[in-house]
C-alpha positions, -999 to +999 in steps of 0.1 A: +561-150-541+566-128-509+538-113-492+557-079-492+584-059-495+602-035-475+586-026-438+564-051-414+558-037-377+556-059-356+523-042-336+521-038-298+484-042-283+472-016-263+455-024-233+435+001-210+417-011-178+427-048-182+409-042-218+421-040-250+426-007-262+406-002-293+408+037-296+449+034-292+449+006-319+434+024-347+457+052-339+485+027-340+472+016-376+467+050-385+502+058-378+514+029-399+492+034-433+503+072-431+542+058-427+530+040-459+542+005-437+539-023-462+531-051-439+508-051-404+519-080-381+495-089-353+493-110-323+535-117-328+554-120-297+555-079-296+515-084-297+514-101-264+493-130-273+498-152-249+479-135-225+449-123-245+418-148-251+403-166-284+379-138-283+401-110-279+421-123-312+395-125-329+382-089-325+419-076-330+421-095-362+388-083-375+396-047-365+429-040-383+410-060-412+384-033-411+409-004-402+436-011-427+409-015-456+440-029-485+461-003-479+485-026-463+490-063-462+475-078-424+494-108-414+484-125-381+506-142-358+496-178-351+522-197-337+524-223-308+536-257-295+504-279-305+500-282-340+463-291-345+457-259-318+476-237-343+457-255-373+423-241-360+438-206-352+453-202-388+420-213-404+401-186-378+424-160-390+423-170-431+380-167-415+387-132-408+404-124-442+441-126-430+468-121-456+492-146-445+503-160-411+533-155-393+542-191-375+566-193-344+586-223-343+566-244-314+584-237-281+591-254-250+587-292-266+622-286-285+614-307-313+636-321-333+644-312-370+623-335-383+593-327-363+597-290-368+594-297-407+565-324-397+547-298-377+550-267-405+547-291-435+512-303-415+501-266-409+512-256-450+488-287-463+459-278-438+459-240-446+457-223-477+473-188-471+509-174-473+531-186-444+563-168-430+584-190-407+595-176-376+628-184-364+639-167-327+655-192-306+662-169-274+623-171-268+617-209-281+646-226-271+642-242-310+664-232-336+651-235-374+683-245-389+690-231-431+685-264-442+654-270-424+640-239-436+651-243-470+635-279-473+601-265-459+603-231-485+599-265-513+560-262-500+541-238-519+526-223-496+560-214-472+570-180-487+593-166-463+611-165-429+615-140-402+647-146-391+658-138-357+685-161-343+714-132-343+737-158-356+755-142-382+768-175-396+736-189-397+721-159-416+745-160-442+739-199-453+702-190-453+709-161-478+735-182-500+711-214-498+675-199-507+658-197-538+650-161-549+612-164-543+624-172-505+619-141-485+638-137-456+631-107-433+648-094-405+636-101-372+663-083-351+663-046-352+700-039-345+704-059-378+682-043-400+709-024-420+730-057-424+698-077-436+689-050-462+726-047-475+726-083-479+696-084-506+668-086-473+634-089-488+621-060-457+619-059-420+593-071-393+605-047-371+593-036-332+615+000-335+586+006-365+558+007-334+583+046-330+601+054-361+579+037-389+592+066-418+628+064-408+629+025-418+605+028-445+632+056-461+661+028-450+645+003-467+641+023-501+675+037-496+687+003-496+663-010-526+680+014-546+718+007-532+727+043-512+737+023-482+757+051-471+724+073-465+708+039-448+737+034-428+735+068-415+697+064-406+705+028-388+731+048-369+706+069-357+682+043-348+709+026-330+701+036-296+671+031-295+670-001-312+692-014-279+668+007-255+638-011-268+654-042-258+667-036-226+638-057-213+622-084-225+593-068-255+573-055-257+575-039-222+603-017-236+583-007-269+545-001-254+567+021-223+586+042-256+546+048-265+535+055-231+563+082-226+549+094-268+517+096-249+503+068-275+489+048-249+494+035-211+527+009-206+497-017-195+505-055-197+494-085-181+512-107-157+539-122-159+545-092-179+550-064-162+562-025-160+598-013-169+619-008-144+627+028-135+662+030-143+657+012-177+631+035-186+650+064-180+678+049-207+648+043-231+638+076-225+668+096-235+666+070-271+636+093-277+651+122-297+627+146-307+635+138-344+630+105-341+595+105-323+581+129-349+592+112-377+616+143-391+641+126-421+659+161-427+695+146-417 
């Protein structure tokens, strides 16, 4: 069975004085549970991970635990390129009362099929939590073909995929091939109308870090088939879907929030500051509607 329905954010990390943000955080839960977000996803690729230590993980994970309390389901990002390393992070984060795990494909090895299913089907029998498979080939330079992922959604454990290859062809054998219990979520904001109106199970979105109640509404819109009204909210988003993205996330994203006044646009090297005439395109994506949540269109 899925681990949710509807809306996953994809949650940014706030940093402050080379620290982790911890103030900013609980405002960015807070923000989320009152947006009624079905899903919390931290320390994905919008979570900037790859810079931030074992112990900083750990104290996120056990934060948004404590901070989110069951009103929302808390999924942890654990993916990586050495599966015994990732082993021992999905076990820290079942530790720490994680939900289910969201698991990268590995990245800069470019397995092949076989070892991509050798590597997840190891994780699936070593951990026993819900997994969602993470498919984005731009970033991993591994693609998770359909029939890959439908042979791996045969493990018990494997619930879902977060599907973020932009390859429409692709997305469409993964919908026609899966077994209804299969989730598949969105992974791509600029597709998030097309996923729902093709029977998506939800979104894992990074726009939901800014407009959280515009695609929770989309979402229910499309749950009960008015695409039209969806359509005219993913219309809306549009631009600022493409803004976010202008540079690689989630420097576009925490920048939006900085200009919200959420929280600095801090990162960590090789991550760094947007670039002044991007940010001046991501700031006119900010309508005033948008940024406080108003659905009276």
């Amino acid at each position: 069975m899925s681990v949710f329905s509807k809306l996953g954010v994809a949650l940014v990390t706030p940093l402050k004085n080379s620290k982790v943000d911890f103030t900013a955080l609980e405002k960015q839960i807070e923000k989320q549970l009152l947006a009624k977000t079905d899903a919390i996803i931290v320390l994905g690729t919008t979570g900037e991970p790859s810079t931030l230590s074992r112990e900083e993980k750990d104290k996120i994970i056990s934060f948004c635990k404590e901070k989110i309390d069951g009103k929302s389901k808390l999924i942890v990002g654990c993916g990586g390129n050495n599966t015994k390393q990732v082993i021992e992070d999905c076990l820290k984060a079942k530790k720490l009362k994680a939900d289910a795990l969201l698991i990268v494909t590995p990245y800069y090895n470019k397995c092949t099929d076989e070892g991509l299913f050798l590597h997840y089907e190891t994780i699936a029998r070593c951990v026993n939590l819900p997994i969602i498979l993470y498919n984005v080939p731009s970033r991993t330079g591994v693609n998770l073909k359909p029939e890959i992922a439908i042979k791996l959604s045969k493990l018990k454990n494997i619930v879902g995929i977060k599907e973020a290859s932009g390859n429409i062809n692709q997305i469409l054998e993964l919908f026609n091939k899966r077994e209804k219990d299969f989730a598949i979520y969105c992974g791509e904001d600029a597709l998030n109308y097309v996923f729902l109106a093709l029977g998506a199970d939800g979104l894992i979105s990074v726009t939901a870090n800014i407009a959280p109640k515009h695609l929770k509404l989309m979402c229910e819109l499309c749950d009960r088939k008015e695409f039209e009204k969806a359509r005219a909210i993913s219309e809306k988003l549009y631009p600022l879907n493409k803004s976010l993205f202008l540079e690689v996330n989630p420097i576009p994203v925490k920048t939006a929030l900085s200009l919200n006044g959420e929280m600095k646009d801090e990162f960590r090297l090789p991550l760094c500051k947007m670039g002044e005439k991007n940010k001046s395109i991501l700031k006119e994506s900010l309508t005033k509607d948008i940024v406080k949540d108003d659905l009276s269109f």
